[in-house]
C-alpha positions as CSV (number, residue, x, y, z in Angstrom):
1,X,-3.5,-126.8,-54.0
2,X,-3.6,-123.5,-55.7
3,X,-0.6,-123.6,-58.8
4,X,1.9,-121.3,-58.5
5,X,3.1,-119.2,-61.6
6,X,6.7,-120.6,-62.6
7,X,9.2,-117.9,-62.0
8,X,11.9,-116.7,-64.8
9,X,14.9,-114.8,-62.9
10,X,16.7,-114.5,-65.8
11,X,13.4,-112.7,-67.2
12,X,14.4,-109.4,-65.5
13,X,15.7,-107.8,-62.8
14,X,12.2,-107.5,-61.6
15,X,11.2,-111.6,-61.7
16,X,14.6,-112.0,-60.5
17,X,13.7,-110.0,-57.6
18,X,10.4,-111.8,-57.5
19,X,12.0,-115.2,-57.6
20,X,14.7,-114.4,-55.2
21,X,11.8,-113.2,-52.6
22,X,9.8,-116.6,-53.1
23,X,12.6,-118.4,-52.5
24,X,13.8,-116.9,-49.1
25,X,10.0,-116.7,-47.4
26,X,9.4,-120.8,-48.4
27,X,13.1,-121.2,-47.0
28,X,11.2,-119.9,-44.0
29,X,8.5,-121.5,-44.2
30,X,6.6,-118.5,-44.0
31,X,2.9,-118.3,-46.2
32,X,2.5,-114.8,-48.1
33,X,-0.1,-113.7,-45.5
34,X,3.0,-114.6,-43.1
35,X,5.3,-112.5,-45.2
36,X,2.2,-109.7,-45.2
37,X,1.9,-109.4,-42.1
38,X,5.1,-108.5,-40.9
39,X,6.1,-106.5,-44.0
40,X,2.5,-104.3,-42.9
41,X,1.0,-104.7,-46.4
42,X,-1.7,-107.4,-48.1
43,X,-0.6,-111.1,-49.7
44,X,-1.8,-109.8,-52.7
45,X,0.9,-107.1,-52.9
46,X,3.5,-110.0,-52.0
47,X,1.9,-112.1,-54.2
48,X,2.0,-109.4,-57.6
49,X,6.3,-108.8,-56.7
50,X,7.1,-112.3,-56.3
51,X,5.4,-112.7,-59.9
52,X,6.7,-109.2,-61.1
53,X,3.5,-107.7,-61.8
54,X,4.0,-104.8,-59.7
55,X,7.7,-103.2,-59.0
56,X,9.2,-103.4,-55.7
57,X,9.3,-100.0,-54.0
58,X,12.3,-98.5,-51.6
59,X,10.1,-98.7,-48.6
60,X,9.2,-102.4,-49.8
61,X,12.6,-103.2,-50.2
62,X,13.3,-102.4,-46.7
63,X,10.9,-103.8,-44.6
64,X,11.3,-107.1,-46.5
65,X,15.0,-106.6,-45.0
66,X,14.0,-105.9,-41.8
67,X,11.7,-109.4,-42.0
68,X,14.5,-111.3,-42.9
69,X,17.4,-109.7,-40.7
70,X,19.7,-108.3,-43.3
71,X,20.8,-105.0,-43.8
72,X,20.6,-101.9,-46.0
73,X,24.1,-102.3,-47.4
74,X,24.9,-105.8,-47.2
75,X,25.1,-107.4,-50.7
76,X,22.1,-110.0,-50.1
77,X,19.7,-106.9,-48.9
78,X,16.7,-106.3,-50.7
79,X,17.5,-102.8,-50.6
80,X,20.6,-102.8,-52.5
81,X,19.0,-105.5,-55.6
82,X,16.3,-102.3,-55.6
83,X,18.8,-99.8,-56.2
84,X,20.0,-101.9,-58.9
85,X,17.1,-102.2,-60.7
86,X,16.6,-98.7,-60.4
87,X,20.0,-98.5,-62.0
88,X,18.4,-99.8,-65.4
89,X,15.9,-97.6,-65.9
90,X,17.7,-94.1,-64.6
91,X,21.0,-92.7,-65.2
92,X,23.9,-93.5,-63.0
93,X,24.1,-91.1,-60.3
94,X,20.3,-90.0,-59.9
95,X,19.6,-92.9,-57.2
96,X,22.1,-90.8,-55.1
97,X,20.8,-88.0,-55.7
98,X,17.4,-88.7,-54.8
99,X,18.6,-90.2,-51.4
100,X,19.9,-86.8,-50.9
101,X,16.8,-85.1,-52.3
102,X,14.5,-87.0,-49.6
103,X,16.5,-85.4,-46.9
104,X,16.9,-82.0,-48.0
105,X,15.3,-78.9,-46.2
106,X,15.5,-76.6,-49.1
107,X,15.7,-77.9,-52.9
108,X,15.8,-75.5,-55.7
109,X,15.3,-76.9,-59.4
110,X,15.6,-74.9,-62.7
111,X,14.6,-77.0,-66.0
112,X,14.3,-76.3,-70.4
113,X,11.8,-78.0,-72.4
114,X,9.5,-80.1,-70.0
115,X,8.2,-79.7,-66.7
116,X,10.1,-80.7,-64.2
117,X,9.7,-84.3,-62.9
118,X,8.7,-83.5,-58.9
119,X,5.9,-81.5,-60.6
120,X,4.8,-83.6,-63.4
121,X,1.1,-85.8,-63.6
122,X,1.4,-89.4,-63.4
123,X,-0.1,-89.3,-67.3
124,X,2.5,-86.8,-68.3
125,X,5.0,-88.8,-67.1
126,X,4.0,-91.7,-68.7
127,X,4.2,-90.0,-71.9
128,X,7.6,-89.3,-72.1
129,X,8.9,-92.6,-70.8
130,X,6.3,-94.5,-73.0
131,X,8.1,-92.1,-75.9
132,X,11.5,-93.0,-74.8
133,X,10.3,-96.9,-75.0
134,X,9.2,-96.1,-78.5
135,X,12.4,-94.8,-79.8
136,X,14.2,-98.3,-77.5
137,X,15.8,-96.2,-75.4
138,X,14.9,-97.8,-72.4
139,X,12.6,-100.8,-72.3
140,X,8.8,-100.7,-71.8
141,X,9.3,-102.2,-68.7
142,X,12.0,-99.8,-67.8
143,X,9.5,-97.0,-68.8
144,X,7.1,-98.4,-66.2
145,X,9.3,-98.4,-63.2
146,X,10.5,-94.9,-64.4
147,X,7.3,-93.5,-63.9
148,X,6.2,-96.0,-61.0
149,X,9.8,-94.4,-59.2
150,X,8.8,-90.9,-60.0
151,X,5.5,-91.2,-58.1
152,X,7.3,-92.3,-55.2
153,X,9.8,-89.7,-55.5
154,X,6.9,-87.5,-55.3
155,X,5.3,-89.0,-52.5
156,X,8.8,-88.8,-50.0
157,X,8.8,-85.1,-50.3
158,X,5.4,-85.0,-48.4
159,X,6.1,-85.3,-44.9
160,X,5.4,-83.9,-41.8
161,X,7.7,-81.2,-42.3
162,X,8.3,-80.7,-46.2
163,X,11.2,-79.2,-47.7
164,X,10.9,-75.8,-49.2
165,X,10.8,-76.2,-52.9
166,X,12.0,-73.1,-55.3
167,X,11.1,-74.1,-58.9
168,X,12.1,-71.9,-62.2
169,X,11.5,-73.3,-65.5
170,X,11.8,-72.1,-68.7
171,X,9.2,-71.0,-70.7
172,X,9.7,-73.7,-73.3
173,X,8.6,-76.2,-70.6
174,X,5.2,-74.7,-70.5
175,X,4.6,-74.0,-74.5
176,X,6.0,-77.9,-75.3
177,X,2.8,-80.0,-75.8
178,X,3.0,-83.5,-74.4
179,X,0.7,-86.0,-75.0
180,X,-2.1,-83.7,-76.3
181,X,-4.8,-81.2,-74.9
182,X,-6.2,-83.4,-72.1
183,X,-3.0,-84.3,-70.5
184,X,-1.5,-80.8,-71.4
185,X,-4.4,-79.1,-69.0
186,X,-4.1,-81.5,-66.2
187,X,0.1,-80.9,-65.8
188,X,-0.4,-77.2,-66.1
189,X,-3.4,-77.3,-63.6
190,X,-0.8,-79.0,-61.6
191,X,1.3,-76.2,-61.8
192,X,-1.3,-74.3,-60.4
193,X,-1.6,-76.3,-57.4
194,X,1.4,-76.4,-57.1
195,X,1.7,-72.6,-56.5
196,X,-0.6,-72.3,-54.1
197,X,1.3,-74.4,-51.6
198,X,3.2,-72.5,-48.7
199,X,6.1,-74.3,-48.7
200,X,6.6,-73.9,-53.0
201,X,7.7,-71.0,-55.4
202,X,7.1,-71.3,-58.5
203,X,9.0,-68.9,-61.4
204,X,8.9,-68.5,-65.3
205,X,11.8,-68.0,-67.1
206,X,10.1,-66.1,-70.1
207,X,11.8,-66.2,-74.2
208,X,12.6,-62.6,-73.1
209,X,15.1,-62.4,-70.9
210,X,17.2,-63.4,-73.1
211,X,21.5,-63.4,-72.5
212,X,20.1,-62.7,-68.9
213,X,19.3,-66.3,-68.1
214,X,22.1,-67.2,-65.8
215,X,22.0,-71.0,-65.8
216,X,21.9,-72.8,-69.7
217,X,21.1,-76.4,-68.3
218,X,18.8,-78.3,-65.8
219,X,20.3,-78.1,-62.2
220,X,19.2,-78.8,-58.8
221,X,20.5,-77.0,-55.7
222,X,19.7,-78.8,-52.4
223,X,20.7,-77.4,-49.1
224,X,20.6,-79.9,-46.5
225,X,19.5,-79.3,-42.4
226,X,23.1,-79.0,-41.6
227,X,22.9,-76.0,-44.3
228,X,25.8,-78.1,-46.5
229,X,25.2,-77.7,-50.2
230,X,25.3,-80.2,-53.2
231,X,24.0,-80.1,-56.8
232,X,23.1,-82.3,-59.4
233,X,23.4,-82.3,-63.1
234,X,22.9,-84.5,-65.8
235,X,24.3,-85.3,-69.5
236,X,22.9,-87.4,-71.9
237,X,24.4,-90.3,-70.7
238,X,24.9,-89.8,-67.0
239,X,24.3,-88.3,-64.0
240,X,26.3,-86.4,-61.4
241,X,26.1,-85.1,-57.7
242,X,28.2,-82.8,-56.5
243,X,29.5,-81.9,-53.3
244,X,32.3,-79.4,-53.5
245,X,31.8,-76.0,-52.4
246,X,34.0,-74.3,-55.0
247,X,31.6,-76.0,-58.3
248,X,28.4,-76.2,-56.1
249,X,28.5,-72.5,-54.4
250,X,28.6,-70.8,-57.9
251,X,25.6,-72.6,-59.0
252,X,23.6,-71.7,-56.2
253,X,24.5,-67.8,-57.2
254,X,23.7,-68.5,-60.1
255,X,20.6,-69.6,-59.6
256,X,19.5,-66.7,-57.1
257,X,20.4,-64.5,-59.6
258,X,18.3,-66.0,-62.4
259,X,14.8,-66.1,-59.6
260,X,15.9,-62.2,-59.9
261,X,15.5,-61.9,-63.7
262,X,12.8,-64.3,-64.3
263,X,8.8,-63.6,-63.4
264,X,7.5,-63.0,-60.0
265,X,5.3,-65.9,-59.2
266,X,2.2,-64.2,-59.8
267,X,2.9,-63.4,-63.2
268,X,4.3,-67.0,-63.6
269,X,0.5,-67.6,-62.5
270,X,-0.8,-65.6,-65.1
271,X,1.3,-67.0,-68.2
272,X,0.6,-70.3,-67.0
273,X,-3.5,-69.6,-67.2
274,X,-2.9,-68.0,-70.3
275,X,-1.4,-71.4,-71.8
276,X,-3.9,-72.9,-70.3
277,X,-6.7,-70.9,-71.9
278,X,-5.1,-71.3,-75.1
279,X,-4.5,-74.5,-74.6
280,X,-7.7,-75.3,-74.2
């Protein structure tokens, strides 16, 4: 008989999510290849979350509910103990807002002093949340399943039918450097990718604008198929989703004004090849 690694619940919220899964499928009676087979992914995979090597993801999360007959909002679900895992490692009020996010048609985003996350490398990522480990700001764990969630963030905006995605960032974001030259090429590379899509715009707030930069801190806009209206903003301590017209209509002016003071996207191009050149 193969040994089984003891589980810890009170390790983490992961290995508590681990232990709590090992325990329901042997209630069952149910093998991991069982378990794999109905959840549409390897024993392997069930094998690395029950011993919290690898994070649960949302999609995870809900098939493993849909194996074992419980729902999305019920307190036992697997998708609810996700969300609250999530809630460690992000600040309160983003997990909404990314539910939101994955249903917009339309998001707009305008950021200061790093690229924006939808648009960032896996290595850049890492960087910042290995940084905010360093400093104990969150736990190296918790920087893990911050990036490991951002990649999947990512990865829901590519459907069959992708949102349009209107992007301004300050120039800052491009003139930071973030985990050195090598890592520093392949996010602004990404940038250029990024442009060429036909459902993206890209714009660069430049230094010179000035007092004409309408909008101070990071915001996103997202206009839903029912063409509703919400935006989402974020302290230092906290985040917030709003969805009254009166606070959220003003930002979304705003922000149209600033895409007509900032750089046409190809001279955004152009600055970001020039930072890459000198970069380089």
């Amino acid at each position: 008989m193969v040994n089984q690694k003891e589980l810890n619940p009170d390790g983490s919220p992961r290995e508590a999510y681990g232990a709590r899964l090992r325990r329901l499928r042997e209630a069952r009676g149910w093998k991991q290849e069982d378990l794999a087979e109905q959840v549409g992914c390897s024993s392997q995979h069930i094998s690395a979350v029950e011993t919290g090597r690898k994070p649960p993801t949302l999609r995870f999360s809900r098939s493993l509910d849909a194996a074992f007959g419980m729902t999305g909002d019920s307190a036992e679900a697997f998708e609810r103990e996700w969300r609250d895992i999530r809630h460690g490692s992000m600040l309160e009020g983003f997990s909404s807002y990314v539910e939101q996010e994955g249903r917009a048609v339309e998001i707009r985003v305008f950021e200061t002093g790093v690229i924006p996350g939808l648009l960032q490398t896996q290595e850049y990522a890492k960087v910042l949340a290995d940084s905010a480990a360093q400093r104990r700001a969150i736990t190296p764990q918790q920087a893990n399943e911050r990036v490991s969630f951002l990649m999947e963030r990512q990865q829901a905006l590519v459907r069959r039918r992708p949102p349009m995605l209107f992007v301004v960032m300050d120039e800052s974001c491009l003139r930071r450097p973030i985990g050195g030259r090598a890592v520093m090429e392949a996010q602004l590379d990404r940038l250029l990718t990024f442009a060429a899509s036909p459902t993206t715009v890209l714009q660069v707030a430049p230094f010179s604008i000035g007092e004409r930069r309408t909008l101070n801190l990071p915001v996103n806009v997202l206009t839903m198929a029912d063409r509703s209206v919400m935006a989402y903003a974020e302290s230092q301590a906290q985040g917030h989703l709003d969805r009254d017209p009166t606070s959220v209509l003003p930002m979304l002016t705003a922000y149209h004004q600033l895409q007509g003071e900032v750089l046409s996207q190809p001279a955004s191009v152009d600055m970001i090849n020039q930072v890459r050149k000198g970069n380089s």
